[in-house]
VOBA-361940 format. One record per residue (C-alpha): residue number from 1; residue in one letter; x, y, z. Coordinates in Angstrom, 3 decimals. Layout:
<torpa: NUM torse: a X: X Y: Y Z: Z>
...
***
This chain:
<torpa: 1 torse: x X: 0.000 Y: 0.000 Z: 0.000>
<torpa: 2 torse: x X: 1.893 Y: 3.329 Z: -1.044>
<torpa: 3 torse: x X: -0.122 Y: 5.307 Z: 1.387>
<torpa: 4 torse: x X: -0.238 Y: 5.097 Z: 5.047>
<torpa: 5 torse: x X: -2.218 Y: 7.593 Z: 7.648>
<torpa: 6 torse: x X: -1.267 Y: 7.801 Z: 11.150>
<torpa: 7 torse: x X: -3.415 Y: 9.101 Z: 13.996>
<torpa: 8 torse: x X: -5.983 Y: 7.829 Z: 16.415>
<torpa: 9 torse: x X: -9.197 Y: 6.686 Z: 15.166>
<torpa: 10 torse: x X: -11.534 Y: 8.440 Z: 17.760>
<torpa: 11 torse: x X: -10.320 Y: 11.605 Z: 16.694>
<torpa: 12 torse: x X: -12.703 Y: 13.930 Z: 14.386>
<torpa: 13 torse: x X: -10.090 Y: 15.440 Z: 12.483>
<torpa: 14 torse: x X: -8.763 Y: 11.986 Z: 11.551>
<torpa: 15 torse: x X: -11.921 Y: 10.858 Z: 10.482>
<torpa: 16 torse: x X: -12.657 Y: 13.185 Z: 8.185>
<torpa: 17 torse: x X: -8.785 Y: 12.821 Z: 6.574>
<torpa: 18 torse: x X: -9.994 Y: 9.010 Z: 6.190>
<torpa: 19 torse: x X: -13.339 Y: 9.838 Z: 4.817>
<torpa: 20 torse: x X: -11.925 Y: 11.794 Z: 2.567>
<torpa: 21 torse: x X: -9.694 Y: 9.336 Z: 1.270>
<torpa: 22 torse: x X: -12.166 Y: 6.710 Z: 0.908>
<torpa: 23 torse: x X: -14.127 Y: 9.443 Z: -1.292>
<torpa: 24 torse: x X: -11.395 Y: 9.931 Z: -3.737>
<torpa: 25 torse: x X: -10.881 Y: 6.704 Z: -3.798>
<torpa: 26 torse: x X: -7.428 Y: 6.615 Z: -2.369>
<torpa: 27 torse: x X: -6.551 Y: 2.833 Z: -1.018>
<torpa: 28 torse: x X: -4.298 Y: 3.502 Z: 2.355>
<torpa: 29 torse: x X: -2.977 Y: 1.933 Z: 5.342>
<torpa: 30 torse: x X: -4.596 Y: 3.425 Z: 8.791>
<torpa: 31 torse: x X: -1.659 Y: 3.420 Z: 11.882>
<torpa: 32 torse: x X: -3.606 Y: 3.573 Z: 15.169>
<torpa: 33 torse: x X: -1.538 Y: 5.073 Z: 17.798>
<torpa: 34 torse: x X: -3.550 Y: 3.341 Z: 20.170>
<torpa: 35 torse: x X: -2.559 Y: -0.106 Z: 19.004>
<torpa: 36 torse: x X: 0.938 Y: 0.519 Z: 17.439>
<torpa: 37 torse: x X: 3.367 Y: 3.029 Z: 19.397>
<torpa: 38 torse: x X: 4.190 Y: 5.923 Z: 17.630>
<torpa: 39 torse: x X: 8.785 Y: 4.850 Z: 16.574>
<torpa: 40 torse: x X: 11.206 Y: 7.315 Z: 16.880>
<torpa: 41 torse: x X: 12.210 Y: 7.081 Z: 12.951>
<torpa: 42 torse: x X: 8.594 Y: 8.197 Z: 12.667>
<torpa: 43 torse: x X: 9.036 Y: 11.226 Z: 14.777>
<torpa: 44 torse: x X: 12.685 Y: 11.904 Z: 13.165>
<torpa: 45 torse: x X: 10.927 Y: 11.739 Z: 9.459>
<torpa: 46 torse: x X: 7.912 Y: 14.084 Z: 10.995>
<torpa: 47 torse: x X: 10.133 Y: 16.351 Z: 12.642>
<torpa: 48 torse: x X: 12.131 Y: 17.307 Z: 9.239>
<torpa: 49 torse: x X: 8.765 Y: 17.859 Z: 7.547>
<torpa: 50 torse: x X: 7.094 Y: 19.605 Z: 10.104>
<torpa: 51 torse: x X: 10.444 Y: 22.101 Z: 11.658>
<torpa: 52 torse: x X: 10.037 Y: 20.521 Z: 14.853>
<torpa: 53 torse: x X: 8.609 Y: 17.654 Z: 16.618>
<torpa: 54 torse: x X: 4.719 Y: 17.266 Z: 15.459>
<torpa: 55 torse: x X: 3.417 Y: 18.100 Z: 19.004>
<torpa: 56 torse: x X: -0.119 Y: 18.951 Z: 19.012>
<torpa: 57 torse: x X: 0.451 Y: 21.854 Z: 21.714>
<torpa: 58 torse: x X: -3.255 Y: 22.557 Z: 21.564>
<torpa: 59 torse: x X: -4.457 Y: 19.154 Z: 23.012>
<torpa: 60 torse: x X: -5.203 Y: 18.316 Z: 26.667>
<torpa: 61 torse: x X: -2.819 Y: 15.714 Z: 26.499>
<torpa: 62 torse: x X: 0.074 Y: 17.667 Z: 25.607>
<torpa: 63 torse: x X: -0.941 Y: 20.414 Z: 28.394>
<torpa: 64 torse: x X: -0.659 Y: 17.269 Z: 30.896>
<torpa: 65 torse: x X: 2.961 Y: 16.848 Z: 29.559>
<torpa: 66 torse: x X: 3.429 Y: 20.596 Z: 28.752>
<torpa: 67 torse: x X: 6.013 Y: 20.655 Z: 31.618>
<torpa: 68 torse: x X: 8.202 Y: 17.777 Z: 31.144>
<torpa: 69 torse: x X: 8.281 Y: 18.106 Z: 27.290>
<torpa: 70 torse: x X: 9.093 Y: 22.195 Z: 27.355>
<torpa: 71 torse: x X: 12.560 Y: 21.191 Z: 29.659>
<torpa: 72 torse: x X: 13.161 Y: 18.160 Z: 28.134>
<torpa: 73 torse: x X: 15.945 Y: 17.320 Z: 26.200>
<torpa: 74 torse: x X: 15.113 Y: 15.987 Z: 22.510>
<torpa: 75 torse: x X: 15.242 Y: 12.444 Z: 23.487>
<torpa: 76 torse: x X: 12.777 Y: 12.886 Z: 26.458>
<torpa: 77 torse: x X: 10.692 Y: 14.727 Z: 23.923>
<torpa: 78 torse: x X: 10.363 Y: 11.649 Z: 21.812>
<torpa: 79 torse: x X: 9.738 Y: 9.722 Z: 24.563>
<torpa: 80 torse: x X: 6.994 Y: 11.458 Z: 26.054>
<torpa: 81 torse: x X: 5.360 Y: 11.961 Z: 22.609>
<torpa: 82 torse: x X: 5.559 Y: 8.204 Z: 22.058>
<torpa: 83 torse: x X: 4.350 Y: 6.982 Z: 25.791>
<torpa: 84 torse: x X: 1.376 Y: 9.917 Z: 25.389>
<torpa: 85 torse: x X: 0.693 Y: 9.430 Z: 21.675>
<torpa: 86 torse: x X: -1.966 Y: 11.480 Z: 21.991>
<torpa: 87 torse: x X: -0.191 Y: 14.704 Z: 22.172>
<torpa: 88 torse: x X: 1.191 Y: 13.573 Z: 18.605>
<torpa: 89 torse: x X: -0.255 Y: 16.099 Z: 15.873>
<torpa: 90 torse: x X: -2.886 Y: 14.338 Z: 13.409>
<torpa: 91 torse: x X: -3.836 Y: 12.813 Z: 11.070>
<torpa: 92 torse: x X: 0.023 Y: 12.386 Z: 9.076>
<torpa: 93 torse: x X: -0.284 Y: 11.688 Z: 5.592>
<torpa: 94 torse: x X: 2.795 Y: 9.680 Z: 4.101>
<torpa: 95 torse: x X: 3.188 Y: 8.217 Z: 0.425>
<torpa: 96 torse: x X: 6.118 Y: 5.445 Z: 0.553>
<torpa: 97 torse: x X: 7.754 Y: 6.915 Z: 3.711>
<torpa: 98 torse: x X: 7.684 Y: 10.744 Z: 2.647>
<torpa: 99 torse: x X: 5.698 Y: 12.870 Z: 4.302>
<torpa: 100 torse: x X: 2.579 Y: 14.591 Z: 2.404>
<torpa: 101 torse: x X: 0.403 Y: 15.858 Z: 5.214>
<torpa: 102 torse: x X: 0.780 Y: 16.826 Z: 9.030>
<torpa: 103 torse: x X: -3.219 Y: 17.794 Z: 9.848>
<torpa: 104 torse: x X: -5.719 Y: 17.567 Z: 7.632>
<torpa: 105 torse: x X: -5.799 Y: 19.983 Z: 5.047>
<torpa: 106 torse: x X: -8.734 Y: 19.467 Z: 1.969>
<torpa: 107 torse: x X: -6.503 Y: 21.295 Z: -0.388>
<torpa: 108 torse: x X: -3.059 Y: 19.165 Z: -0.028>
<torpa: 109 torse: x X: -5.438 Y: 16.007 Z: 0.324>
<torpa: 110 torse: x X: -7.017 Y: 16.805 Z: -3.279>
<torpa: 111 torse: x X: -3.519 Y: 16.493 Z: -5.057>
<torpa: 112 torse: x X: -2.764 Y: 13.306 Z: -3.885>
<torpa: 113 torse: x X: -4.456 Y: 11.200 Z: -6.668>
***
């Protein structure tokens, strides 16, 4: 399968990122962070698409780890993201290990087929 989509499948935004591929007819892999931990390749690959680790800063689960995560070192960052995958920014979009896609955006989505 060339494409895969990570996230967690109870969130709304991920939904609608696989609804929308299912609607376009885009065939894709779906990586629950609830049922496969979040690697740190992934989060190295993320980080150099996104500028910095893909930390969704907004959530309630990152504010729980705000703390920790702002003094920790880079390696403690990963760790925490991985042991609180929810605090991971999603959905990400990737095509045959690139990155297309941190969120979902309709626009960037559209251009994939």
């Amino acid at each position: 399968m060339e494409y895969k989509l990570y996230g967690i499948a109870n969130c709304d935004t991920v939904r609608k990122a696989k609804n929308f591929l299912k609607n376009i007819d885009v065939a894709f892999e779906f990586v629950d962070f609830k049922k496969i931990s979040p690697q740190i390749e992934w989060l190295k690959r993320w980080e150099l698409f996104f500028g910095e680790l893909p930390a969704n800063k907004k959530g309630p689960t990152f504010r729980k780890i705000k703390e920790a995560y702002d003094i920790g070192s880079k390696s403690e960052k990963m760790a925490l993201l991985i042991a609180n995958s929810s605090a991971i920014k999603r959905p990400i979009l990737e095509k045959e290990g690139t990155v297309l896609a941190i969120g979902f955006d309709e626009e960037i989505y559209r251009k994939i087929k």
